[in-house]
N, C-alpha and C positions, 0 to 999 in steps of 0.2 A: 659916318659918311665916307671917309677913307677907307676903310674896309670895302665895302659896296663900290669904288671907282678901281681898287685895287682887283677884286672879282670881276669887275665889269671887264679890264683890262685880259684879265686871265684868261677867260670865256672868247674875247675877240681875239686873242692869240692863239686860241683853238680851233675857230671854226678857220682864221686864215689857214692853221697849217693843214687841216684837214682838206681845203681847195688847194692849195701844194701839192699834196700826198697824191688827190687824184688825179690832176696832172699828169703823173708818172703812176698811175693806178694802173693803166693796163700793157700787158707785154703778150703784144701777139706773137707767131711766130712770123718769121718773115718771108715776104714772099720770094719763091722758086729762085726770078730774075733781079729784086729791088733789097729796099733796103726795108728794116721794118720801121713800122712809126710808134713811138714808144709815148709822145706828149698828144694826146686828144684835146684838150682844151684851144680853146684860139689862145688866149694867152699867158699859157704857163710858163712857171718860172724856168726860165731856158738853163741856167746853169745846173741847176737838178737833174733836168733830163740830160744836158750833155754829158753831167759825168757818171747817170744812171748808164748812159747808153757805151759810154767809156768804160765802166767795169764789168758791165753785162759783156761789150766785147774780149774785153780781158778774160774773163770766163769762158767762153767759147775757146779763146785761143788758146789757153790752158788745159781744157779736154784735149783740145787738138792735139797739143805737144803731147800730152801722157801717153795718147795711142800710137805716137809713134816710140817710146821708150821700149825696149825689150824687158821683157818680163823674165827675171832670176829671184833667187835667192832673196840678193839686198836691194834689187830697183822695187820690190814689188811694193815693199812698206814706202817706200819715199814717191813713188805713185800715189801713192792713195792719201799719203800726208800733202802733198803739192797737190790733188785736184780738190780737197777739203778746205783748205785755206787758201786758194785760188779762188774756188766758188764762193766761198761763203764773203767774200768783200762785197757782191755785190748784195749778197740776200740782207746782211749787216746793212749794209747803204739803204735799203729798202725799207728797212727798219727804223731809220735814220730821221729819212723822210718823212714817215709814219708818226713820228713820236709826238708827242701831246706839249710833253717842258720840253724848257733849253737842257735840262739837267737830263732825261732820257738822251734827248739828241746828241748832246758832246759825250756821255757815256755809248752811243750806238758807234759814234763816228772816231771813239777811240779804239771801239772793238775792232774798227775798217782800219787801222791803222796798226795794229797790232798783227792781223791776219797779213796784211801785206807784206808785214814783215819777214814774219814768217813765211810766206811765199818765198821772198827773195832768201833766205836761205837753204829751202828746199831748193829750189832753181841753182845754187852753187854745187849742192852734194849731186845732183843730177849730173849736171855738168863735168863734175868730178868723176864721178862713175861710170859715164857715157860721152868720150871723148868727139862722137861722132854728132853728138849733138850741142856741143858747147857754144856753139855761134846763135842755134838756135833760144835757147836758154837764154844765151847772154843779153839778148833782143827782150825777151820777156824780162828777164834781172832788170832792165833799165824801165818799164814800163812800172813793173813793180814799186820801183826805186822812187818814181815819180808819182804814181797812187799814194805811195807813202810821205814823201811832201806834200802831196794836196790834202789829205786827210789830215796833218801835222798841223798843217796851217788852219785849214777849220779847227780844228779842238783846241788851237790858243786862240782866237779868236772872240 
């Protein structure tokens, strides 16, 4: 009999996270003049999407910053390493949402935690390299900085 309420349980923690997930299932692009809408549901779980909508911007602003970096020698690898673990926080997050157990989850939202990290050290050797854009960087360093507390704090959790 406990077996069967312990399944029973597992199964309704599935289908919840699965109405979660679709919440944040769709990412349109956004329109021309607005903002995009990222939560379809009337009433999806709002923290998800804020912070889906906070590293999907983080991502965006990360491309941004790379195309402005000149392209040598040494920026060219620390480009492509900063827009890889830039991006990939949110697609990890997306992941995150997605996941079936707690145990995929805090393993997805470690990976989002680890990637930031690594952001925020790409974003110093940039910095280092590109004295012209160190204010810019150092803008993104702090958002980084803070993506990676907020993911620190879900994965002890």
């Amino acid at each position: 009999m406990a077996k069967r309420i312990i399944s029973d349980r597992r199964k309704e923690l599935q289908r919840k996270r699965r109405a979660e997930s679709q919440a944040c299932g769709s990412y349109p692009l956004p329109p021309v003049g607005g903002e995009a809408v990222f939560c379809l549901q009337e009433n999806p779980p709002a923290y998800k999407c804020d912070l889906l909508e906070r590293v999907t911007r983080f991502g965006e602003a990360i491309i941004t910053f790379a195309k402005k970096v000149p392209v040598n020698a040494v920026n060219t690898r620390l480009i492509s390493q900063l827009v890889g673990c830039g991006t990939s926080i949110g697609a990890n997050f997306c992941e995150a949402v997605d996941s079936i157990s707690n145990k995929d989850f805090k393993a997805r939202v470690g990976t989002c935690r680890k990637e930031s990290k690594e952001c925020m050290f790409f974003l110093r050797m940039i910095a280092s390299a590109e004295k012209q854009l160190a204010e810019d960087a150092r803008n993104l360093w702090r958002e980084a900085r803070e993506l990676n507390l907020i993911f620190g704090a879900i994965w002890r959790k």
